[in-house]
VOGU-3710 file (C-alpha; in Angstrom, 3 decimals, decimal comma):
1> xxxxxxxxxx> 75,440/93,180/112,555  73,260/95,388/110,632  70,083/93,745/109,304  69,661/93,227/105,092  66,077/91,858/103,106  65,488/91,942/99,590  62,463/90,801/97,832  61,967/89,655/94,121  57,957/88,382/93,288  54,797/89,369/92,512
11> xxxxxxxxxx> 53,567/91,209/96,264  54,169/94,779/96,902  57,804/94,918/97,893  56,955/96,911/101,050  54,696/94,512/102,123  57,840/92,455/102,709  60,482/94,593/103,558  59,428/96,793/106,524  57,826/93,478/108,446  61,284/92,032/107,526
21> xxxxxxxxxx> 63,506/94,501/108,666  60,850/94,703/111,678  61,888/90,824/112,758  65,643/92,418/113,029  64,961/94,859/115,458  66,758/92,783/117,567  70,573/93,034/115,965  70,053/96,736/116,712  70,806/99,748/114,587  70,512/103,660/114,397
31> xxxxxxxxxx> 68,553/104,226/110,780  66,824/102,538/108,539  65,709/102,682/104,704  64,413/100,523/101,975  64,669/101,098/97,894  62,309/100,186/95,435  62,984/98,841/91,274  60,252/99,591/89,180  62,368/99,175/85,906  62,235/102,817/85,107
41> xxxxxxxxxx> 63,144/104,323/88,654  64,055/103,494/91,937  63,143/104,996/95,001  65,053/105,492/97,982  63,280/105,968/101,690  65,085/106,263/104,295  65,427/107,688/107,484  67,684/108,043/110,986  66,157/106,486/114,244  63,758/103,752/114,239
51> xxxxxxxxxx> 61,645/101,696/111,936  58,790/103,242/112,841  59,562/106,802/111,710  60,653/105,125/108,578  57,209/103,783/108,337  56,062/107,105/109,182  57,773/108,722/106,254  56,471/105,893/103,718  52,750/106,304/104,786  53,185/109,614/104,677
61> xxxxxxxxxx> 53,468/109,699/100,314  52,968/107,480/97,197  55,477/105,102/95,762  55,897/103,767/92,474  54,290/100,112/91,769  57,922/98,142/92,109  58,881/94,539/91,051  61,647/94,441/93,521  62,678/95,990/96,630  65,481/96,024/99,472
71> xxxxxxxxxx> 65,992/97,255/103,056  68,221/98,014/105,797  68,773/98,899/109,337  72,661/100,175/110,072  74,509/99,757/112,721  76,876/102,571/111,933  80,706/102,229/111,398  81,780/104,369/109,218  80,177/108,009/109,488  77,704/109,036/111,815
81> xxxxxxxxxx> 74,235/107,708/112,778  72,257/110,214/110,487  69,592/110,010/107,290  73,097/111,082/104,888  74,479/108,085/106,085  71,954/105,232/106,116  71,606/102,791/103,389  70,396/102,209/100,705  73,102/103,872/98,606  73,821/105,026/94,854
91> xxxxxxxxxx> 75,918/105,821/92,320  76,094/108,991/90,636  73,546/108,419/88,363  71,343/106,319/90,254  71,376/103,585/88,052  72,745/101,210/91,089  71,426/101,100/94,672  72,629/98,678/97,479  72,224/97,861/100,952  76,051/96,519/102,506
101> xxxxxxxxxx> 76,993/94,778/106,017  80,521/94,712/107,323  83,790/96,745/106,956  85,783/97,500/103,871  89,114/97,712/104,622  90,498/99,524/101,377  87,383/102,177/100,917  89,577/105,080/101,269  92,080/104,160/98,535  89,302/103,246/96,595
111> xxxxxxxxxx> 86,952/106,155/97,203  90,104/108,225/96,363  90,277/106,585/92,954  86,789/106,884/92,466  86,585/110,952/93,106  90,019/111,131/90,999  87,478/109,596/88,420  85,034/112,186/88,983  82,169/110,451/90,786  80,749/112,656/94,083
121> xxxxxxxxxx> 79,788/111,346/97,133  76,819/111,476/99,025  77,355/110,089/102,465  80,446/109,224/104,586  80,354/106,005/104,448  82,784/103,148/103,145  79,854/101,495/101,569  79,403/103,879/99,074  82,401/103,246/97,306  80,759/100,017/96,088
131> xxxxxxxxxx> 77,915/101,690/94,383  80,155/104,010/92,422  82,390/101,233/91,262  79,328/99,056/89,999  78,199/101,972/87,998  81,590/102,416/86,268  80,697/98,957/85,590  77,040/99,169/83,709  78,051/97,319/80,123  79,236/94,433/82,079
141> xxxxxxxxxx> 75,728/91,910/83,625  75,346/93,111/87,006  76,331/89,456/88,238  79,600/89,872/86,083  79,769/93,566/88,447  79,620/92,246/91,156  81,763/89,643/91,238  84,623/91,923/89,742  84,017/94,209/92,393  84,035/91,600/95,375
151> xxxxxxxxxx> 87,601/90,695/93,891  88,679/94,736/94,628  86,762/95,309/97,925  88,695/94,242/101,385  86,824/93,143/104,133  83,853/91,963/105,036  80,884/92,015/102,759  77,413/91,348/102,822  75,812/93,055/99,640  72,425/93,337/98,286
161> xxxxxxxxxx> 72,319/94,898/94,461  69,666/96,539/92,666  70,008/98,352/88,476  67,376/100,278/87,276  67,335/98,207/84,066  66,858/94,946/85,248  63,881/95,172/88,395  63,655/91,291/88,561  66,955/90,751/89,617  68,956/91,340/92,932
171> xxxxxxxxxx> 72,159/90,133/92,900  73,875/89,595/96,791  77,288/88,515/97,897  78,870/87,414/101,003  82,392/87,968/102,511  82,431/87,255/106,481  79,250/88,796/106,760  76,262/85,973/106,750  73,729/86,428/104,176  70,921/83,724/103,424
181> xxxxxxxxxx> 68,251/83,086/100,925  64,843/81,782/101,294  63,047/80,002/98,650  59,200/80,960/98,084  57,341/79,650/94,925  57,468/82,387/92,206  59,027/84,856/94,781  62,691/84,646/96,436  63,856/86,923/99,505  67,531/87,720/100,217
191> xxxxxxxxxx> 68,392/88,530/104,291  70,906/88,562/106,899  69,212/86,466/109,093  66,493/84,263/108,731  63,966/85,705/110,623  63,436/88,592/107,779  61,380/85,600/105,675  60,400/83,015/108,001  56,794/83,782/108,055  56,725/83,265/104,133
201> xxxxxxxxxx> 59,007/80,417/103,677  61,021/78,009/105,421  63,047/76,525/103,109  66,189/78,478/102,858  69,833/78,321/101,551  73,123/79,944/103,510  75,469/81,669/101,186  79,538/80,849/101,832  82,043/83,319/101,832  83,207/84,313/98,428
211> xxxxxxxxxx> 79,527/83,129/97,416  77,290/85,302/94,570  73,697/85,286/94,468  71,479/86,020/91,749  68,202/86,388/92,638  65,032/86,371/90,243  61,472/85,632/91,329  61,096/82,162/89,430  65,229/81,020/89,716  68,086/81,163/91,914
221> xxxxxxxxxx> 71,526/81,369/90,789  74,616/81,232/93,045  78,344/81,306/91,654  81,650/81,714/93,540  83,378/84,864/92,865  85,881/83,537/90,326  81,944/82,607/88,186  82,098/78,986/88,870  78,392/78,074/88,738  77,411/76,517/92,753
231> xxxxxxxxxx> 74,760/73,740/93,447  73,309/75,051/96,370  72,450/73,032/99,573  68,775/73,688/100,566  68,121/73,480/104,414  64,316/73,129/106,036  64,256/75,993/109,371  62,872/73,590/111,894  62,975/76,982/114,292  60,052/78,981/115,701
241> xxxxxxxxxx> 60,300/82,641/115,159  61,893/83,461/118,320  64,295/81,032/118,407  65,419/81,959/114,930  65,892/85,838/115,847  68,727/84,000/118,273  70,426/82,409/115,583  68,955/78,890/116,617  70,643/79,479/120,348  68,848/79,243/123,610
251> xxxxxxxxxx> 69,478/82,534/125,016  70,666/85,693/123,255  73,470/86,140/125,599  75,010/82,569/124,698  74,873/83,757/120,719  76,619/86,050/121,373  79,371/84,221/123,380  79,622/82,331/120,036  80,037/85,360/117,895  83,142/86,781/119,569
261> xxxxxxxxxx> 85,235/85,230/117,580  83,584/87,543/114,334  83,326/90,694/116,829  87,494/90,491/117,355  88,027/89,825/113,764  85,959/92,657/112,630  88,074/94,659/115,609  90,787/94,146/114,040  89,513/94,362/110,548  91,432/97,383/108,783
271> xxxxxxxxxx> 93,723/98,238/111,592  96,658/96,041/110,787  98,572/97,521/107,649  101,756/95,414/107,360  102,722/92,380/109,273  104,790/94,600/112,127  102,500/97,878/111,849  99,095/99,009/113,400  97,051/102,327/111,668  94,156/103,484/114,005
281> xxxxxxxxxx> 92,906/106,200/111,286  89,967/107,055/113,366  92,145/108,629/116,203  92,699/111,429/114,194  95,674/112,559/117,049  98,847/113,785/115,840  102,063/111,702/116,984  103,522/114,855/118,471  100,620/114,689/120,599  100,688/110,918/121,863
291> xxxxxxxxxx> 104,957/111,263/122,123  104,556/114,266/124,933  101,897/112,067/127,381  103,607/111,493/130,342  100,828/109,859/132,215  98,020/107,600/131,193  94,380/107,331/133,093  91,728/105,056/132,296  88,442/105,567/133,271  85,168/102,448/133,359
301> xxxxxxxxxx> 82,867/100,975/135,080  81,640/97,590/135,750  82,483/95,394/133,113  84,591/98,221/131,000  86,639/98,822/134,368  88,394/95,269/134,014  89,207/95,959/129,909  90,822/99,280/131,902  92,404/97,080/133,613  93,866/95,304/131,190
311> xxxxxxxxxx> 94,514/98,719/129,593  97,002/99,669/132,337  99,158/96,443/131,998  99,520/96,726/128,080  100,173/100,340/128,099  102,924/99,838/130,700  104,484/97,116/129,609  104,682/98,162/125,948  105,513/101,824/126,545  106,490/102,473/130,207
321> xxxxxxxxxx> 104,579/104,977/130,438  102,646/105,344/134,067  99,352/104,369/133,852  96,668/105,052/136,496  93,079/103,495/136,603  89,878/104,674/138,358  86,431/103,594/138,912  84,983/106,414/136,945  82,266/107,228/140,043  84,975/107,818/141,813
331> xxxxxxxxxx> 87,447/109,616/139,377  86,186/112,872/139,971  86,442/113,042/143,876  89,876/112,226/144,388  90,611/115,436/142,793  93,314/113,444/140,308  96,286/115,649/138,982  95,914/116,401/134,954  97,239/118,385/132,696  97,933/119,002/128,897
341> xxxxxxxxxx> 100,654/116,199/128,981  97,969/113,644/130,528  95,952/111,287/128,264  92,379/110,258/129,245  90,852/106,882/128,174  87,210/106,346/128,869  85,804/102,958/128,369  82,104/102,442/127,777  80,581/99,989/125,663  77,300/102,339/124,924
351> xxxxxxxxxx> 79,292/105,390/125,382  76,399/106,583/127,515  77,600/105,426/131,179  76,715/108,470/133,080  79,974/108,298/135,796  82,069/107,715/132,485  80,536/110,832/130,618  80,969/113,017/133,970  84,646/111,791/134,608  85,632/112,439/131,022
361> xxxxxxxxxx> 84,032/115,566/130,997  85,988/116,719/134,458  89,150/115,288/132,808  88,988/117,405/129,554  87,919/120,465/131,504  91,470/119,712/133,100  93,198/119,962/129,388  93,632/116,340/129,506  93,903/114,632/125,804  90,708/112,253/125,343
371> xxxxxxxxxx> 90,208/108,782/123,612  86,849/107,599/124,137  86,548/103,470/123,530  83,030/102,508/122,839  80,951/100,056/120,527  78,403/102,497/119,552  79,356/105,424/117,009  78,486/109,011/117,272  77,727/108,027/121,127  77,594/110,789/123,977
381> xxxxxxxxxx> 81,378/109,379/124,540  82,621/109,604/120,922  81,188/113,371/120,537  83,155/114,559/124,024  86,455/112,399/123,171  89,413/114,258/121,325  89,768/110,669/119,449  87,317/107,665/119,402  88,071/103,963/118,930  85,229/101,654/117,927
391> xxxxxxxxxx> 85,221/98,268/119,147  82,869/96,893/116,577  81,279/94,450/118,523  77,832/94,681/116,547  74,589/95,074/118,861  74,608/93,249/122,275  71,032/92,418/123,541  71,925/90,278/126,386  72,728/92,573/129,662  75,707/90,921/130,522
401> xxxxxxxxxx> 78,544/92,065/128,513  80,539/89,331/126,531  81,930/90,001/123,185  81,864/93,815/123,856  84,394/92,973/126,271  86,079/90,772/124,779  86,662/93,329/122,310  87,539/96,258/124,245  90,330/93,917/125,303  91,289/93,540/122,272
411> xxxxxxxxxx> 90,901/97,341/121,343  92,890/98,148/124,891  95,995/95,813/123,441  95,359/96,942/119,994  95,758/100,852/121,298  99,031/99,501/123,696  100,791/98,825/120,528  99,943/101,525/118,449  101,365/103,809/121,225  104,383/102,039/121,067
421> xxxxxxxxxx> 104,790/101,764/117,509  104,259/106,250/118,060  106,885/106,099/120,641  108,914/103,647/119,745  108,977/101,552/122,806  108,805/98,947/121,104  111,172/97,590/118,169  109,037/96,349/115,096  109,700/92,640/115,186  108,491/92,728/119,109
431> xxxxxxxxxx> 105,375/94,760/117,607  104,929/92,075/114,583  104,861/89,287/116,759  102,164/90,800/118,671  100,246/91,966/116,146  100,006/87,732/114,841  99,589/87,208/118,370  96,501/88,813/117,613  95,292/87,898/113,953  95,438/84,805/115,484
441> xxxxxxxxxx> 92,906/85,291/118,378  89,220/84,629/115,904  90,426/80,853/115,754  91,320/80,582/119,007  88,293/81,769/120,376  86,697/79,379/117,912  88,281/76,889/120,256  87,872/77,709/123,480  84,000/77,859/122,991  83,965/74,476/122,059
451> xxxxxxxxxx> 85,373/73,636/125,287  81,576/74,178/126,404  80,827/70,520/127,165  83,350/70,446/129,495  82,195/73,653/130,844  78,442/72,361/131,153  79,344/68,931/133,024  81,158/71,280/135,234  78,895/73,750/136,217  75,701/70,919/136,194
461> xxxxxxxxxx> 77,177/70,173/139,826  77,265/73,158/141,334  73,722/74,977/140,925  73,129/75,278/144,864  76,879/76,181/145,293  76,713/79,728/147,014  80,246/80,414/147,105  82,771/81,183/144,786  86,186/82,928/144,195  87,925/83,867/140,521
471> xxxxxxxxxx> 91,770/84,427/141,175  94,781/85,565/138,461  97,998/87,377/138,456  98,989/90,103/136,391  96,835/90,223/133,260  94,947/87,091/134,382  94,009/89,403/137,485  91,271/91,340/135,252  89,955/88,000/133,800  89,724/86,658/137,357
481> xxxxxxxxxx> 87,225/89,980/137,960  85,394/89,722/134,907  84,630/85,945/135,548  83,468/86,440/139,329  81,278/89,634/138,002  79,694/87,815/135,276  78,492/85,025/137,866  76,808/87,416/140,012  75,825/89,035/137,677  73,452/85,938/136,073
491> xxxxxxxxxx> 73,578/83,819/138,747  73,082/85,319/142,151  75,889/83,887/144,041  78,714/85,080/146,137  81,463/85,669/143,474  84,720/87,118/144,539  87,189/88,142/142,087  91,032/88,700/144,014  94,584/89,248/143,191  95,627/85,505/143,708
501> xxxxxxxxxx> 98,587/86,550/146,853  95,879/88,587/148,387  94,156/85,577/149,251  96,120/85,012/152,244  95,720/88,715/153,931  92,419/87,698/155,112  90,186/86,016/151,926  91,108/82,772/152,395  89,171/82,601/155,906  86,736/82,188/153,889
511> xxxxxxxxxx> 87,927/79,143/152,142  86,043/75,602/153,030  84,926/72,905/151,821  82,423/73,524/149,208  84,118/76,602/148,205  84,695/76,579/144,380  88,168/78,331/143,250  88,960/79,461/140,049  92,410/79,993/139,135  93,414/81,671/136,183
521> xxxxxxxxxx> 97,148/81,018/135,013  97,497/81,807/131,205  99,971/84,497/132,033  103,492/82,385/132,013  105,340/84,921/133,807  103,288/84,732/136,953  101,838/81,674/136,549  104,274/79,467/139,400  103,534/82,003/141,786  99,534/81,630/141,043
531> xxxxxxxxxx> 100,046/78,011/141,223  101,380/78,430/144,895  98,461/80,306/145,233  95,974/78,051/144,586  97,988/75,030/146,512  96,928/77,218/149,648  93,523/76,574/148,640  93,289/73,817/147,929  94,902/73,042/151,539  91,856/74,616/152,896
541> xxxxxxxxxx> 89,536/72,272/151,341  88,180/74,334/148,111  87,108/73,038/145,141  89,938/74,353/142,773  89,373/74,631/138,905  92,480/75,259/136,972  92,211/77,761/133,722  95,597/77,178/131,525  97,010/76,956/128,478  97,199/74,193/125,901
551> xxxxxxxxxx> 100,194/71,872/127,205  100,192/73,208/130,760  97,641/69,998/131,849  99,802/67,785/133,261  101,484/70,673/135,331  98,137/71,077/137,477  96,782/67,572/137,235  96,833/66,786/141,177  96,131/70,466/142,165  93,409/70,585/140,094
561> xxxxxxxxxx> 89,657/69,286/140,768  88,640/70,281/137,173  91,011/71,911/134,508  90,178/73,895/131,440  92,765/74,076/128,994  92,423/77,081/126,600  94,736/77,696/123,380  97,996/79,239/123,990  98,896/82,928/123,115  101,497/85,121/124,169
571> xxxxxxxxxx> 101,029/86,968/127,642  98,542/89,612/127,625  97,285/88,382/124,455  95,928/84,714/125,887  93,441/86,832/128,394  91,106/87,194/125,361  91,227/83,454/125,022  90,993/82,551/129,010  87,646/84,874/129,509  85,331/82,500/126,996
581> xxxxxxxxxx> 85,531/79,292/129,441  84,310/81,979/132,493  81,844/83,174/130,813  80,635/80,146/129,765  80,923/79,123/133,269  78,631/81,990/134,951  76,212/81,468/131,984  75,624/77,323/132,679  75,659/77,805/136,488  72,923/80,343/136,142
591> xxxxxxxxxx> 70,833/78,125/133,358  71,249/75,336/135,733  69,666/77,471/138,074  66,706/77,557/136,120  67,569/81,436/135,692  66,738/83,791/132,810  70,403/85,459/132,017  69,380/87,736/129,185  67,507/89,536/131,625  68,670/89,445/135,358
601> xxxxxxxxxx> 67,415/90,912/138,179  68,275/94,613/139,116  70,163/95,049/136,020  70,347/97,581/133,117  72,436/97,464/129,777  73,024/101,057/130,406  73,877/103,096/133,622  72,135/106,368/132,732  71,700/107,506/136,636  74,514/108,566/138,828
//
């Protein structure tokens, strides 16, 4: 999610980069820095924080008159938020400088290689690697380089490639990460997004995976990988500025409900080893360690306190270890018994959340074992945790959280496994059926957000509805809370989020006609007594919708007002899957409302106050 612009023509690079890299504020990032080809040298600015100290630091001296330029703002991943880690990178020599988005997989086997070679490194991060191996590479076109190099590198890839020898040219390449070219006359920019060149051209082409650019001021060549020569498909941005910082979406918040499917896949991205093993490098936690816990807390709040949720039945189920969770406002008052055989897990998707940070903070002091789960490296959370797992969600600028839940689910089930892979809890096969259970969860999520229409025609009806209730069993409990918050959250209506057999210890009082019920039954091993559950209700007049899985339709046909049939996965697993229709549920209710849900009332992205 990091932001990428290159320029080749005849204006002042600058001129074009920092406005650029200005119009992707938005993604979000933690430095930023922009290198310039003037044939005989290139120069490298760049700094940690925002754009405008960068700009600060560029006013501040001269620069040499370059043909060519690129820039970037990072979004860290690998190595901490500081000037030693943001891009651009080089090579030893210097000779090559790039700017990279996304994840690569294999960087420490290749950076090993690399230092076995006898190249040094300059920053921490796995982007570096790249440089180093396109400089090994300097008798072969830089084209050629890159495309050799794209057939070594794992992951995801979004490159932009400058050589000292050849200023006209920047060569880019694209592997899960989006990269898109616009078309000027005697000038060609390279960018992530297309809001980097829209003010100088509209006329653009997107890149495809396994695509490789080379970009001159007066041509534009694009090959696949393997150097079969591409005609490329030129598109006309029809877009105003704003709308094309959201990806051509209405609202930021419903972009990013569409890129959740990306945000899991990049969870998972380098985590999986072998098809029945998990590696979480980044714990850096001994197994002795995680095979004396004897108790497990988990520690969120708001959103992050239903991933916790979902925490506690994965770490349970898959290790049998006891598992506690807490509000973390409340964590420190009820005086909770830890000691050096307890394991912490604070969830917070800035790492910043003020009740988290204190709660950890008591827990530690305690002699508790940390993990800290957040999206945001080298945050507040990361720094006090004994171990840190990155959920890799990207920026999130709408306030309601979507895909960094989504992927703290995934990082919660992710974490389950890997503990009982330590402890073997778990046999391997059991493990390697999970762990497909969960390469398989990008595509599925592909699906269940095209069950939007259905989700629209729904929601359309129920605008001056002021009552609703979100129930689930067992891991469809959590979804059932995340769904009710998210509507309250957007929408401003009564949203109540139960246990699905609580219901009839007082709740369903409150059940009438005009009452809209959402049942969640994805989890099979609950899901007949949830279906009682929701028979009760719909006794009492509600409105029932039905979430289930693929093939479970005509089970819930004459219960069910409305169903919404999501993809099936295995239990825990298909909660991932069942959250996207709720979500897009709370978010059409409240547009239908005439409501703006990037920004709702009351509401901060992060709790910073206790």
């Amino acid at each position: 999610m990091c932001g990428i612009v290159g320029y080749v023509g005849p204006k002042a690079p600058l001129d074009i980069l920092i406005p650029g890299l200005e119009r992707l504020e938005y993604r979000g990032y933690d430095s930023a820095g922009v290198a310039l080809n003037s044939g005989s040298e290139i120069e490298i600015i760049k700094r940690a924080g925002r754009i405008a100290d960068l700009s600060k630091s560029i006013a501040a001296a001269d620069h040499i008159a370059a043909v060519s330029g690129i820039g970037h703002t990072r979004w860290a991943t690998h190595g901490a938020p500081t000037t030693r880690n943001a891009h651009p990178h080089r090579g030893c020599d210097g000779t090559v400088t790039l700017v990279h988005n996304g994840i690569i997989e294999n960087w420490a086997d290749l950076r090993t290689g690399l230092v076995e070679r006898g190249h040094t490194f300059g920053s921490d991060t796995d982007t570096e690697v790249v440089a180093h191996m396109l400089e090994e590479r300097a008798d072969m076109d830089l084209g050629d380089a890159v495309r050799e190099v794209m057939a070594v590198a794992d992951g995801a890839l979004a490159l932009a490639v400058m050589r000292k020898d050849q200023p006209d040219l920047i060569v880019g390449a694209r592997r899960g990460s989006p990269l898109v070219v616009g078309l000027g006359h005697g000038e060609n920019f390279l960018a992530s997004d297309i809001p980097a060149f829209l003010e100088h051209t509209r006329t653009m082409v997107v890149l495809d995976d396994d695509n490789v650019v080379e970009l001159r001021s007066d041509s534009v060549r694009i090959t696949h990988v393997d150097g079969t020569v591409l005609t490329p498909k030129e598109r006309e941005v029809e877009w105003d500025l704003e709308a094309a910082e959201r990806g051509g979406y209405e609202t930021f918040m419903l972009k990013e409900i569409h890129e959740q499917s990306t945000a899991i896949a990049d969870t998972l991205r380098g985590r999986i080893v072998s098809p029945d093993r998990i590696t979480l490098r980044e714990l850096e936690l001994e197994d002795r360690v995680l095979r004396m816990i004897d108790k497990v807390f988990v520690i969120a709040c708001g959103t992050s306190y239903h991933a916790a949720m979902m925490a506690k039945y994965a770490i349970e189920r898959w290790t049998r270890l006891p598992v506690e969770i807490d509000i973390a406002s409340e964590f420190r008052y009820r005086d909770p018994v830890l000691d050096d055989r307890s394991l912490v897990i604070g969830i917070s998707q800035s790492g910043e959340t003020i009740d988290t940070l204190a709660a950890v903070r008591y827990a530690k002091a305690q002699g508790a074992t940390l993990i800290g789960v957040s999206n945001v490296v080298d945050s507040a959370l990361a720094r006090e945790a004994d171990a840190v797992l990155y959920t890799r969600a990207g920026p999130e600028i709408g306030v309601a959280a979507t895909k960094t839940f989504t992927t703290q689910l995934v990082a919660m089930q992710l974490l389950g496994l890997y503990l009982a892979q330590v402890r073997g809890s778990m046999d391997p096969g059991r493990i390697g059926t999970m762990i497909a259970e969960l390469q398989a969860l990008p595509a599925k999520i592909e699906r269940a957000v095209e069950l939007e229409d259905r989700v629209v025609a729904m929601a359309s009806q129920w605008s001056d509805v002021r009552d609703f209730f979100f129930l689930g069993r067992s891991g469809d409990f959590p979804v059932a809370m995340e769904g009710a918050l998210k509507l309250k959250e957007i929408a401003y209506v009564r949203a109540e989020g139960y246990a699905a057999g609580e219901m009839k210890h007082g709740p369903i009082a409150l059940i009438e006609p005009g009452v809209v019920v959402v049942g969640v039954a994805t989890d099979t091993h609950v899901r007949a007594k949830t279906l009682s559950n929701m028979q009760e209700m719909k006794a009492r007049g509600g409105t029932i919708v039905m979430v289930v899985e693929a093939g479970d339709e005509e089970e819930v046909a004459e219960l069910a007002d409305h169903v919404i049939a999501v993809p099936r996965s295995a239990d825990l697993i298909c909660t991932v899957v069942a959250v996207v229709p709720l979500q897009l549920l709370a978010y059409h209710v409240a547009t239908a409302k005439g409501l703006d849900v990037d920004k709702p009332r009351n509401l901060a992205k992060t709790v910073t106050v206790e």
